[in-house]
BAFI-125089 format. One record per residue (C-alpha): y negated, z, x. Coordinates in Angstrom, 3 decimals, padded with zeros to 6 digits, always signed. Layout:
! BAFI-125089
v/w/u
Y/Z/X
...
//
This chain:
! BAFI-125089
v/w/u
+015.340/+015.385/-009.323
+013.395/+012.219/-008.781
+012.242/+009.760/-011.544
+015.278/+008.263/-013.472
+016.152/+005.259/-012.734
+014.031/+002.166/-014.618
+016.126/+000.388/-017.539
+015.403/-003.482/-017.731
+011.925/-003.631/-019.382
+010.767/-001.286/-016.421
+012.684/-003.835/-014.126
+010.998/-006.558/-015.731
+007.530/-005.076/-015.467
+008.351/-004.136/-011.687
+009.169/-007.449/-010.960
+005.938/-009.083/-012.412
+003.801/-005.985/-010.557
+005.551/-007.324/-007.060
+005.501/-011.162/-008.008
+001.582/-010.623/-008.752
+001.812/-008.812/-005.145
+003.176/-011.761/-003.239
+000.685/-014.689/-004.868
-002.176/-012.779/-004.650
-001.158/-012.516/-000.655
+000.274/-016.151/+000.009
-003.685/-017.313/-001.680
-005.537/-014.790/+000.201
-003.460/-016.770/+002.996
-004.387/-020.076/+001.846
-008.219/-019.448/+001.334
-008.585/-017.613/+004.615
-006.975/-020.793/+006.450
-009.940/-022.620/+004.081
-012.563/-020.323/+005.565
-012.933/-018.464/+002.357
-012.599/-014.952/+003.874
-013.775/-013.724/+006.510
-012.768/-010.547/+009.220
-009.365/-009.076/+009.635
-006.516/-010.244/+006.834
-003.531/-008.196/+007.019
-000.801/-009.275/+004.692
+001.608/-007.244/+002.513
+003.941/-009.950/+001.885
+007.758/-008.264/+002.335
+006.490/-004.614/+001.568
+005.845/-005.347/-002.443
+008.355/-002.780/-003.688
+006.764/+000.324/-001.825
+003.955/+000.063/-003.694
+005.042/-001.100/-006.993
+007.534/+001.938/-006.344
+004.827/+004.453/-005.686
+002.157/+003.444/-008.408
+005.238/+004.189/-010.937
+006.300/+007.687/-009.166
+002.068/+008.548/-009.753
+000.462/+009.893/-012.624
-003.238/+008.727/-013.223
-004.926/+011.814/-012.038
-003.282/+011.212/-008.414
-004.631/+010.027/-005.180
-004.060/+007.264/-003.059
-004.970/+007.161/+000.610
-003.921/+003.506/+002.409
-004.193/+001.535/+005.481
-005.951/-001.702/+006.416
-003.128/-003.286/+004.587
-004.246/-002.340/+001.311
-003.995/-005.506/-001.581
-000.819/-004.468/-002.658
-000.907/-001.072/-003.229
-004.335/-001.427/-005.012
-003.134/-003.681/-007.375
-000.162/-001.581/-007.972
-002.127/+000.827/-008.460
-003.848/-001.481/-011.703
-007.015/-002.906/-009.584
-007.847/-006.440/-010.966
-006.681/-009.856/-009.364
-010.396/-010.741/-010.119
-011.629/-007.476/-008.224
-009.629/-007.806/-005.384
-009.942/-011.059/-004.944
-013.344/-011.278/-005.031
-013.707/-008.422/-002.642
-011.559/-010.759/+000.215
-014.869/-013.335/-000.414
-017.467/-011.118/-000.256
-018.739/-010.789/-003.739
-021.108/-008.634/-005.334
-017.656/-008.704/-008.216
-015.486/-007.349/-005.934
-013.881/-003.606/-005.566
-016.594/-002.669/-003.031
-019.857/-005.169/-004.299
-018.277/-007.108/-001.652
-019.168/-004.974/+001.437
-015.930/-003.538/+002.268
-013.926/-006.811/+002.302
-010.120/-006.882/+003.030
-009.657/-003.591/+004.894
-012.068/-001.514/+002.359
-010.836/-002.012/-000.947
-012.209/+001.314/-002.979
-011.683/+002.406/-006.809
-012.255/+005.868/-007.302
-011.350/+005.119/-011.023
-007.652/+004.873/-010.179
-007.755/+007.503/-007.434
-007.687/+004.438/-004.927
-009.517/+006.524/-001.599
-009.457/+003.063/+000.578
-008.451/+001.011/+002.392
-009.095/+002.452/+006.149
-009.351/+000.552/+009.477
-009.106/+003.115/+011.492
-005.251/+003.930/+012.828
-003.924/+007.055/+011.223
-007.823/+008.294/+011.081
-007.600/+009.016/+007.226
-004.697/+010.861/+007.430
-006.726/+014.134/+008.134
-009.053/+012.862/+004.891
-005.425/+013.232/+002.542
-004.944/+016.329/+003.417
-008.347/+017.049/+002.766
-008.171/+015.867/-000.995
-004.499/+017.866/-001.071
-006.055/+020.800/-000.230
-009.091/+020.472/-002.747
-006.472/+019.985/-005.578
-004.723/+023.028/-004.403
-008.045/+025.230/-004.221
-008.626/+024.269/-007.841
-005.518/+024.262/-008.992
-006.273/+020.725/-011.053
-002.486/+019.285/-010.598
-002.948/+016.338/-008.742
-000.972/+014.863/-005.823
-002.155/+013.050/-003.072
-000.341/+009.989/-001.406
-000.950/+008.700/+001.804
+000.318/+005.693/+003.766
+000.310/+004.470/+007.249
+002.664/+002.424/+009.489
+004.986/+003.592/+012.153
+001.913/+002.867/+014.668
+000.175/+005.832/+013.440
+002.730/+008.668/+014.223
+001.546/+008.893/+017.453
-001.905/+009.292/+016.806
-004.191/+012.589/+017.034
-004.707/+012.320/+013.109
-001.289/+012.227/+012.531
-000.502/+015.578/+013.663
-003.607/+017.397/+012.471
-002.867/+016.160/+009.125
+000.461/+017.289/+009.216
+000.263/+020.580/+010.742
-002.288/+021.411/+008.297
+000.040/+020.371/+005.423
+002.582/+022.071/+006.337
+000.536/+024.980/+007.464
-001.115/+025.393/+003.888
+002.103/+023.917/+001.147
-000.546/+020.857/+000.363
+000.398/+018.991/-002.283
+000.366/+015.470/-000.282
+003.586/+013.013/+000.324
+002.809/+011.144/+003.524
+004.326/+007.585/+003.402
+005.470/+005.705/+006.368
+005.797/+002.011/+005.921
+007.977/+001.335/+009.096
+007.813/-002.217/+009.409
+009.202/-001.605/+013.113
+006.588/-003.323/+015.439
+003.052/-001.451/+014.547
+000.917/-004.133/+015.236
+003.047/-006.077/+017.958
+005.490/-003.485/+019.484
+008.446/-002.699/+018.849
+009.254/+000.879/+017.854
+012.207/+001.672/+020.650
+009.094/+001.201/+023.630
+006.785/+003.389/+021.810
+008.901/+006.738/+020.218
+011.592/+008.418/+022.027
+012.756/+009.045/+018.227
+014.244/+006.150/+015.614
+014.281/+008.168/+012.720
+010.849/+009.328/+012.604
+011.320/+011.410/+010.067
+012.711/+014.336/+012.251
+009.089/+014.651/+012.952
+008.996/+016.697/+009.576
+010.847/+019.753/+011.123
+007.792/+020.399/+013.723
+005.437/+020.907/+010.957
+007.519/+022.635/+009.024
+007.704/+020.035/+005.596
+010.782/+018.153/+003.978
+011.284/+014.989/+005.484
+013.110/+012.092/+003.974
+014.190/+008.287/+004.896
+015.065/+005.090/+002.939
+015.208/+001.562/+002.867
+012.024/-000.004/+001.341
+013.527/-003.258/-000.255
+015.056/-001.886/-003.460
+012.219/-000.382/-005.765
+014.955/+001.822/-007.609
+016.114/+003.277/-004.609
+011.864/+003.831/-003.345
+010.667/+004.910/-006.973
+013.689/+007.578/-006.824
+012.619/+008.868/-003.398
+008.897/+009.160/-003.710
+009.528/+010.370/-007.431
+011.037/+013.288/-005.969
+008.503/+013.933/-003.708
+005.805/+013.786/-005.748
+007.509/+015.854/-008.142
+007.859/+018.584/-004.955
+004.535/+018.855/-004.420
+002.952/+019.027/-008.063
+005.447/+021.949/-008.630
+003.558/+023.884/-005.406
+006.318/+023.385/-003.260
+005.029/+021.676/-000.313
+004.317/+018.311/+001.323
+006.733/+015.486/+002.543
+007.128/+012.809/+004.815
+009.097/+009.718/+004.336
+009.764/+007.086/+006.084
+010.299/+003.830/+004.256
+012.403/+001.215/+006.462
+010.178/-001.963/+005.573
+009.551/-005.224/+006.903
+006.887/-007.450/+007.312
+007.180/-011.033/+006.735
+003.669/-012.495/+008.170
+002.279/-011.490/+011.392
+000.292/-008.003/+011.860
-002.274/-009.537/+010.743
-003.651/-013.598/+010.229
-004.730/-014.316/+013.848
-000.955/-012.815/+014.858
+001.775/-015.622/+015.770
+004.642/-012.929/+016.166
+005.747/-014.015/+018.463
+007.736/-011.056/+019.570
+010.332/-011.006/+016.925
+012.697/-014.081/+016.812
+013.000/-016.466/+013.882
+016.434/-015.532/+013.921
+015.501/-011.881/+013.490
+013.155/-012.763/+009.919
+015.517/-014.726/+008.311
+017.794/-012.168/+008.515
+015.329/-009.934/+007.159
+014.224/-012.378/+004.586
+017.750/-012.313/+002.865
+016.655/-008.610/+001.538
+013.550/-009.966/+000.523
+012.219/-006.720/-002.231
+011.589/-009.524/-004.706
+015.063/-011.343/-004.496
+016.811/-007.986/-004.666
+015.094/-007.289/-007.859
+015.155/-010.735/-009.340
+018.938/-010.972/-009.103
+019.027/-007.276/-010.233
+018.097/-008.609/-013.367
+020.049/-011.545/-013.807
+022.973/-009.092/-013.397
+021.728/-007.252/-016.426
+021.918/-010.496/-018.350
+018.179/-011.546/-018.191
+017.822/-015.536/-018.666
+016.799/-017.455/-015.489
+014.038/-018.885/-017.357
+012.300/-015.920/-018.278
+011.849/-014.835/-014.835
+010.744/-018.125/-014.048
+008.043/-018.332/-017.113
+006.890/-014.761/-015.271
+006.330/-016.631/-012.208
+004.515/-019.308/-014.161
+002.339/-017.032/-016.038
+001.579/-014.825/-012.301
+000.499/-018.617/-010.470
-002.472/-018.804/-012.928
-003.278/-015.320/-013.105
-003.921/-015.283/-009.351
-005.061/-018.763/-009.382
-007.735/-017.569/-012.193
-008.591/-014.912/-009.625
-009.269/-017.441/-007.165
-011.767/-019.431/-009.509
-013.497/-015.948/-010.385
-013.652/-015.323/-006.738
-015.289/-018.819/-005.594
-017.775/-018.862/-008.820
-019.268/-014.998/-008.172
-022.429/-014.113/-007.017
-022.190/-013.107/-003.201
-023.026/-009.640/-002.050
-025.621/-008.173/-002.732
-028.839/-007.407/+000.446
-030.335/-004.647/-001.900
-026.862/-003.254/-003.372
-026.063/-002.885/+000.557
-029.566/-001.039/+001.423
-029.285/+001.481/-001.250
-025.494/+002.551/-000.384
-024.768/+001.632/+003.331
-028.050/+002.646/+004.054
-030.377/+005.274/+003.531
-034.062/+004.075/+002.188
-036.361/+004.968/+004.678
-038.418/+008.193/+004.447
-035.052/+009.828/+002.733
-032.985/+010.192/+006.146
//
């Protein structure tokens, strides 16, 4: 049994959660273009109902384990517009004082175990936190994403094996947005559904389409479920899509235009939105939602641009070690 099925209010509250997703991207857009933020910017614009989906299927306790792509599920997860925000412009205000920026967003108050650059490298790191929760028997569940890119990686499989080896209580998430960072899937797996790669490690394996939240919520629900009842780990793909380039410096320019439009007509957020006109919800109250999400993340902006920058000393007495104390 996965979780039931959300009536409208947990629609409605869904639908904000991925709205405040997708304008918290499209201005982290806008102010890198500005020069704003600096390093690597990797969008989650298109994926907004995995993560919304997950953070519901959670309890607090739980762990969270994500990629370099990391705004969404962080604020899913109930991290601040200011915080994250303010991370992106390297303040002293944001998640990480500012020193982690886009790809290191960190709140070990909500469980949130980064933001990682490195391809399918923290993989190994979720199964490490599984295992502790099953060697003390405290009843959390760890989740832990990473893109189709990362299945072929040496992390990938250690983590898994060991999973499976030891009944850890992890789901493993893949967002399968189909081209890694540039390539499509068919030249790099001999599979398409990748989540045959479940038998070999001996763990349930399960697939879906990632643009209805009902249908994601449902699957990972289960899963989660699975493991906090001792009965193992799973792996699920999500069938996902992303609308921006890998990251901001990518044109995509090996997909077709043709190819995500076509995509963009199951945009997560218009599949929800006219979910909920179907249940009789006005138009206008989903648009005063909208209003009331511009200058939310707009605020976030303005506390963003008006903090303090990072900090020289906080980065000397937690990046590095004082000297005489190595």
């Amino acid at each position: 049994m996965g979780v039931p099925l959300p009536d409208k209010d947990d629609l409605l509250r869904q639908y904000r959660m991925m709205m405040v997703i997708r304008r918290f991207e499209e201005e982290a857009a806008r102010n890198y273009a500005k020069g704003k933020i600096g390093g690597f910017l990797h969008l989650y614009i298109g994926q907004e109902a995995i993560a919304v989906a997950a953070a519901d299927a959670l309890a607090d306790q739980d762990y969270i384990f994500q990629t370099y792509r990391d705004h969404g599920t962080a604020l899913a997860r109930g991290m601040s517009p200011n915080a994250a925000m303010a991370e992106l412009f390297g303040r002293d205000t944001g998640c990480s004082r500012g020193l982690g920026g886009s790809m290191h967003y960190f709140d070990a108050e909500r469980g949130f175990l980064g933001g990682w650059a490195i391809v399918g490298g923290h993989m190994a790191l979720a199964a490490g936190t599984a295992f502790k929760s099953k060697y003390v028997g405290d009843d959390r569940v760890t989740i832990c994403f990473f893109g189709d890119g990362s299945t072929n990686i040496g992390g990938f499989h250690e983590a898994m094996s060991l999973a499976g080896l030891w009944k850890l209580p992890v789901v493993f998430v893949c967002e399968n947005n189909q081209y890694a960072m540039g390539t499509p899937l068919e030249r790099t797996s001999p599979l398409e559904d990748l989540s045959i790669k479940a038998t070999g490690y001996g763990i349930a394996g399960d697939r879906c389409e990632g643009h209805d939240v009902e249908v994601v919520a449902d699957r990972i629900g289960a899963a989660v479920e699975r493991a906090r009842k001792g009965q193992g780990p799973t792996f699920i793909e999500i069938l996902t899509y992303r609308f921006r380039g890998h990251s901001m410096s990518d044109p995509a320019k090996y997909r077709s235009r043709t190819e995500l439009e076509q995509r963009k007509q199951r945009d997560p957020i218009t599949v929800v939105r006219e979910r909920l006109l179907g249940l009789g919800v006005e138009e206008s109250t989903l648009d005063d939602i909208d209003l009331e999400v511009d200058e939310e993340i707009d605020a976030a902006v303005r506390f963003a641009d008006e903090s303090e920058p990072a900090r020289e000393d906080v980065m000397l007495s937690t990046v590095l070690a004082p000297e005489g104390d190595a």
